[in-house]
C-alpha positions in Angstrom: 116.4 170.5 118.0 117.2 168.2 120.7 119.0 169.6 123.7 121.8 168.5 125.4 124.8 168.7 128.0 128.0 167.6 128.4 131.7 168.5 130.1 134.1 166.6 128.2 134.6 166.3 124.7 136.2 164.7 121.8 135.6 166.8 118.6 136.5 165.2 115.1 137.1 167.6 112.3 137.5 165.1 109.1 139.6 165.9 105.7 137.0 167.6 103.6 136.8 170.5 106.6 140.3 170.5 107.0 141.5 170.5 103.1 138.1 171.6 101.2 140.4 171.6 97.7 141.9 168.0 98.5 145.7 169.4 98.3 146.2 171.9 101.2 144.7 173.0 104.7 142.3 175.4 104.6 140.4 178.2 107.1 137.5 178.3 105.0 135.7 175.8 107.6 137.9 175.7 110.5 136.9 179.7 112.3 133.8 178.9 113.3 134.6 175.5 115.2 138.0 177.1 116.7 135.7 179.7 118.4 133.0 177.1 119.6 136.3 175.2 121.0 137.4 178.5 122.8 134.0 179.5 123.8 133.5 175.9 125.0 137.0 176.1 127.7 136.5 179.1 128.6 132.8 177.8 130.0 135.0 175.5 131.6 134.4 172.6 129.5 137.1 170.6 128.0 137.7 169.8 124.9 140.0 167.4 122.4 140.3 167.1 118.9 140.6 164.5 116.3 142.2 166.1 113.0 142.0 164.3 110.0 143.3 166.1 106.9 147.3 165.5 107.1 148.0 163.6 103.5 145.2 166.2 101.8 147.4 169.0 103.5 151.1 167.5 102.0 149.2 166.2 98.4 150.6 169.4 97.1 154.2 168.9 98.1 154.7 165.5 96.9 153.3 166.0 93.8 152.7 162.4 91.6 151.5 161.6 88.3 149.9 158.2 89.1 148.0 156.8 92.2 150.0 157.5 94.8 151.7 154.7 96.8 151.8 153.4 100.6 155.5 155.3 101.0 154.6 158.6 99.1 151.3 158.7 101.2 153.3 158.1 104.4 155.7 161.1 103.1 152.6 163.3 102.2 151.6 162.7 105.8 154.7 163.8 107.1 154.8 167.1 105.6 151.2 167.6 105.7 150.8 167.1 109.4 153.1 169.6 110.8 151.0 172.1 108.2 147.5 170.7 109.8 149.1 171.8 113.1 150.2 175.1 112.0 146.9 175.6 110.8 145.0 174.7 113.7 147.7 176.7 116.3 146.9 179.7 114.8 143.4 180.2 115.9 144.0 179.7 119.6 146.7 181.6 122.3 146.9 178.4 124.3 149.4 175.0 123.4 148.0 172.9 120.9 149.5 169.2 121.6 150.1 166.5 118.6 149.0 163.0 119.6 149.7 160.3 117.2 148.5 156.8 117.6 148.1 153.8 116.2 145.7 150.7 116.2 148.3 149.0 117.5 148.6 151.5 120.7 145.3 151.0 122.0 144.8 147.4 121.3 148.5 147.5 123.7 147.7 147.8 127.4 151.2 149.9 128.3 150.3 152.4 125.8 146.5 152.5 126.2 147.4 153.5 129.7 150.1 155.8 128.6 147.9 157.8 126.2 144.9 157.9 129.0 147.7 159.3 131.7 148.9 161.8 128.5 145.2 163.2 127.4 144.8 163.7 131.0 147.5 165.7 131.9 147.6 167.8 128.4 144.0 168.5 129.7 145.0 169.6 133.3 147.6 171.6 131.6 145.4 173.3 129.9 146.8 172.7 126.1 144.3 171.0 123.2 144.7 167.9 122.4 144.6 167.5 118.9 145.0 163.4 118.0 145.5 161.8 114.5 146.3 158.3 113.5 149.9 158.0 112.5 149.8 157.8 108.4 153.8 158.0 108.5 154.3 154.7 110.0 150.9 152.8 110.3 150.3 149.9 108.0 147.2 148.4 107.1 147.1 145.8 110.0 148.1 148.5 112.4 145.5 151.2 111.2 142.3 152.0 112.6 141.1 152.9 109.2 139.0 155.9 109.7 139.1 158.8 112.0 135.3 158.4 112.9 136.1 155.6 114.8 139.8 157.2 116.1 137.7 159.7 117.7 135.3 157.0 119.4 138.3 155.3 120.6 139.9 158.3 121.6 136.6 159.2 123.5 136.8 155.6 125.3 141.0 156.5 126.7 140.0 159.8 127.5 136.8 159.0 129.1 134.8 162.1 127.4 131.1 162.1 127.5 130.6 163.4 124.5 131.8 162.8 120.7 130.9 165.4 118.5 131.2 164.7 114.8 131.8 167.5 112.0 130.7 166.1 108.7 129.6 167.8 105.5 126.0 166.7 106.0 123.5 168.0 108.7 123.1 164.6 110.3 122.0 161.1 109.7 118.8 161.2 106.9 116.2 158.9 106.5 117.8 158.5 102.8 120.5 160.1 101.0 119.4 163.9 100.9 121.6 164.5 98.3 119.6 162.0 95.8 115.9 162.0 97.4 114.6 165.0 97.9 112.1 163.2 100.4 114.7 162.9 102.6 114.4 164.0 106.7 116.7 164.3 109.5 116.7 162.2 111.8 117.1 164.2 115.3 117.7 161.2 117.4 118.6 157.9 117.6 117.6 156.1 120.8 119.2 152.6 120.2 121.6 152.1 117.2 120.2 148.3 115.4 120.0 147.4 112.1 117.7 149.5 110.6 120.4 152.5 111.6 122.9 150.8 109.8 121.2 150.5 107.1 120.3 154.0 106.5 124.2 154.7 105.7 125.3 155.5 102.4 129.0 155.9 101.1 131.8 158.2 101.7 130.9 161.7 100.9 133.3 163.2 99.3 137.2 161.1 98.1 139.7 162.9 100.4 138.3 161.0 103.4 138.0 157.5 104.0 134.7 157.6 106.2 131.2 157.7 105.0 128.2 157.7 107.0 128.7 154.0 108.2 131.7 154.9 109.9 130.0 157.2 111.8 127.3 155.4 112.8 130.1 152.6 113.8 131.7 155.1 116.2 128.4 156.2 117.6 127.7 153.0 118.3 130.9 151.8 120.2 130.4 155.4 122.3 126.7 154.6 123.4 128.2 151.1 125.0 130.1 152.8 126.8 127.9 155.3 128.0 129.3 158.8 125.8 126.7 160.3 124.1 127.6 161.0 119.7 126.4 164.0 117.8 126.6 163.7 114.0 126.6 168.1 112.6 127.3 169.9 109.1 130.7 171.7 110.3 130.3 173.8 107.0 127.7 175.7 109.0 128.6 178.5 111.0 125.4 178.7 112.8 126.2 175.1 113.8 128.3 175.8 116.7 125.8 178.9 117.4 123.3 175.9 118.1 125.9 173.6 120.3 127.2 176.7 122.4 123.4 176.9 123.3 123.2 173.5 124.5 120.6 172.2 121.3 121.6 170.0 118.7 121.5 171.2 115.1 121.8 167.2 113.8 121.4 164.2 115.1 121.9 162.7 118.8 122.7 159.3 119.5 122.0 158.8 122.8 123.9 156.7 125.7 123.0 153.6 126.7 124.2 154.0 130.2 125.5 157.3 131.6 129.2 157.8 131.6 129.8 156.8 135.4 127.7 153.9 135.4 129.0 152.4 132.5 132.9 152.7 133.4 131.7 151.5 137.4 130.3 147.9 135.5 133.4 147.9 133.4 136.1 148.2 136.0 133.7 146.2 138.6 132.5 143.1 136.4 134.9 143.3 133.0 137.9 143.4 134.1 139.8 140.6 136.1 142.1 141.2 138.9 145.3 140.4 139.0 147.1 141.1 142.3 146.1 142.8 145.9 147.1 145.9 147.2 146.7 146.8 151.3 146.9 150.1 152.3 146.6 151.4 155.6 143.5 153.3 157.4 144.5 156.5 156.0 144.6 156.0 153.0 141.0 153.9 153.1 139.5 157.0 154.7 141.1 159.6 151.8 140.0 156.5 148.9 136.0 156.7 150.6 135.7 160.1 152.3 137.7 162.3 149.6 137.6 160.4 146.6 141.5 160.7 146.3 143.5 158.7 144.4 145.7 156.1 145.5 149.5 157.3 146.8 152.4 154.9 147.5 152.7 156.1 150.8 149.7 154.2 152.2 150.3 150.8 150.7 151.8 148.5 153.0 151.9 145.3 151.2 151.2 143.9 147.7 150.1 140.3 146.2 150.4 138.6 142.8 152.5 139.8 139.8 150.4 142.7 137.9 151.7 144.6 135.1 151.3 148.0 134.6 147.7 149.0 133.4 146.1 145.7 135.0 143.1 146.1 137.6 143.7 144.7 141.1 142.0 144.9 144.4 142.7 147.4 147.2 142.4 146.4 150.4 142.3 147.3 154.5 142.5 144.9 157.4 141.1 142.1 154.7 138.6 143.8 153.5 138.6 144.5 149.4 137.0 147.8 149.6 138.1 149.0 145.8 139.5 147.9 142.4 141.0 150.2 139.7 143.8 149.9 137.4 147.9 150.3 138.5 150.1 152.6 137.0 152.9 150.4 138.3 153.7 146.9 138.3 154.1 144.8 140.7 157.9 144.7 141.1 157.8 148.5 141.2 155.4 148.6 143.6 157.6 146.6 146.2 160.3 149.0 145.8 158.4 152.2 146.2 155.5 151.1 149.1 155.8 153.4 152.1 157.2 156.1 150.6 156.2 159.9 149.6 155.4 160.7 146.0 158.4 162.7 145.5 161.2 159.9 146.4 159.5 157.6 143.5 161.7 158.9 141.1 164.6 158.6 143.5 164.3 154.7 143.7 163.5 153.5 140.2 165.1 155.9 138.4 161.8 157.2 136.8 158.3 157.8 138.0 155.1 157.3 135.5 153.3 159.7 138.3 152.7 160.6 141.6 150.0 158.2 141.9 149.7 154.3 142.3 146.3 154.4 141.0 144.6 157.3 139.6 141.0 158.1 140.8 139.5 157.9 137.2 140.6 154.6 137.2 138.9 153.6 140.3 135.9 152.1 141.7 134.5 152.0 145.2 133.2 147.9 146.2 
């Protein structure tokens, strides 16, 4: 088994884990990966979770004769998600936290940012995130489809290292174990290509929508962005044995890039700039020296007319010494330069945090 490290997580958990018989949730599956996700924060690791499992879970209590329809799906997600919560709140003592998005919220820069500044502070707060795309309203240009790719998009906003994915296969084969008995595991993948894809067969079971494709999609979009995938049977018990150990009882797709490195080019080359912020010699020395993020007190003057969630450049005495992302525009920024944290609220009437920009969002030039 390969080995392996990691801090932060996203963990997806998909439909036939969560609702083995198709109608309701289940704890057949679910014990063993609650204590790996226990064992996991108490090694001071953190962890969230992408649920799938919310129309299996309410099938039962809108019960139809035919193939069900967009609206009676969308109800059996509504009553079926606050049971898949229930379910999952019952194996830990700490808050468990519903987060439901949309395609349509992270392809939207306000709400990418708002759901990074939310996972974040869930996190320092010590509750489990536990995200799911939102069946009761989504539609099909809104969706994101699959949760294998929810939980490599929710492993981009929450800048995780890791995405750890529970399937009800061991890993990613050579061919379909379950019709060639030639089959091997393959323990790691190096670079995703063509020949990856190809090895992917169709969804395993009908309560999800994601086959081994999907997963191999999401694993891909992760090593890009430096966040290493594991593909594991979360049938097994001994499974999360294997992962509290630090080996892989699957198969590893590695990063392309480490974490850092690949979020340093993104924020330093991708992104365009759209305004200036100057701050004074204080706050340059806490930016470099401490790694702090960026308060309102030490801006002293602002350029061009960002919006909230754009990258701009942070300055002292004309030098651009950092760039990183604003949590608040440019008009809101005028109002509130100067001033202590706590009077942010005082002057706009709200705050979207104590910081101007947060130091996960920013990059040292």
């Amino acid at each position: 088994m390969q080995q392996f490290s990691w801090q932060r997580a996203v963990i997806k958990v998909g439909s036939a884990l969560i609702a083995p018989e198709g109608d309701r949730v289940s704890a057949r599956y679910l014990l063993s990966i609650a204590r790996f996700i226990t064992a996991s924060r108490e090694a001071g690791k953190e962890v969230i979770l992408v649920s799938s499992g919310s129309v299996a879970a309410g099938r039962s209590m809108v019960p139809v004769k035919h193939n069900a329809s967009i609206a009676e799906k969308q109800a059996m997600a509504a009553i079926g998600q606050t049971q898949m919560m229930a379910n999952w709140q019952r194996f830990f003592d700490f808050p468990c936290a519903q987060v439901l998005l949309t395609a349509g919220d992270l392809r939207d820069r306000t709400r990418y940012v708002n759901i990074k500044n939310t996972l974040r502070e869930l996190l320092n707060h010590n509750a489990l995130p536990i995200v799911n795309e939102n069946d009761t309203v989504a539609i099909n240009e809104l969706k994101v489809g699959d949760n294998d790719n929810l939980a490599a998009y929710t492993a981009l906003v929450s800048q995780a290292d890791t995405l750890i994915i529970c399937s009800d296969i061991d890993g990613l084969y050579t061919a379909d174990p379950r019709k060639d008995d030639s089959a091997t595991l393959i323990t790691k993948v190096d670079t995703i290509d063509e020949s990856i894809y190809g090895l992917a067969g169709g969804a395993g079971t009908s309560v999800g929508t994601g086959g081994m494709r999907t997963k191999i999609e999401a694993a891909d979009k992760c090593a890009q962005s430096g966040i290493q995938t594991l593909i594991v049977n979360g049938r097994k018990g001994d499974t999360f044995d294997s992962l509290i150990e630090g080996y892989v009882p699957g198969t590893l797709f590695s990063a392309e890039v480490n974490a850092t490195k690949a979020r340093h080019l993104w924020l330093t080359h991708t992104l365009k700039t759209s305004g200036n912020i100057n701050v004074d010699a204080g706050a340059k020395k806490a930016l470099i020296e401490r790694g702090a993020s960026l308060l309102p007190s030490g801006v002293i003057s602002l350029s061009g007319s960002f919006k909230k969630g754009e990258a701009v450049n942070i300055s002292c005495d004309n030098t651009v010494i950092a760039k990183g992302l604003a949590l608040y525009n440019a008009q809101e920024l005028a109002q509130i330069k100067g001033l202590k944290s706590n009077k942010i609220a005082d002057v706009l009437g709200y705050d979207s945090g104590e910081v101007i920009i947060h130091r996960d969002d920013l990059v040292l030039l």
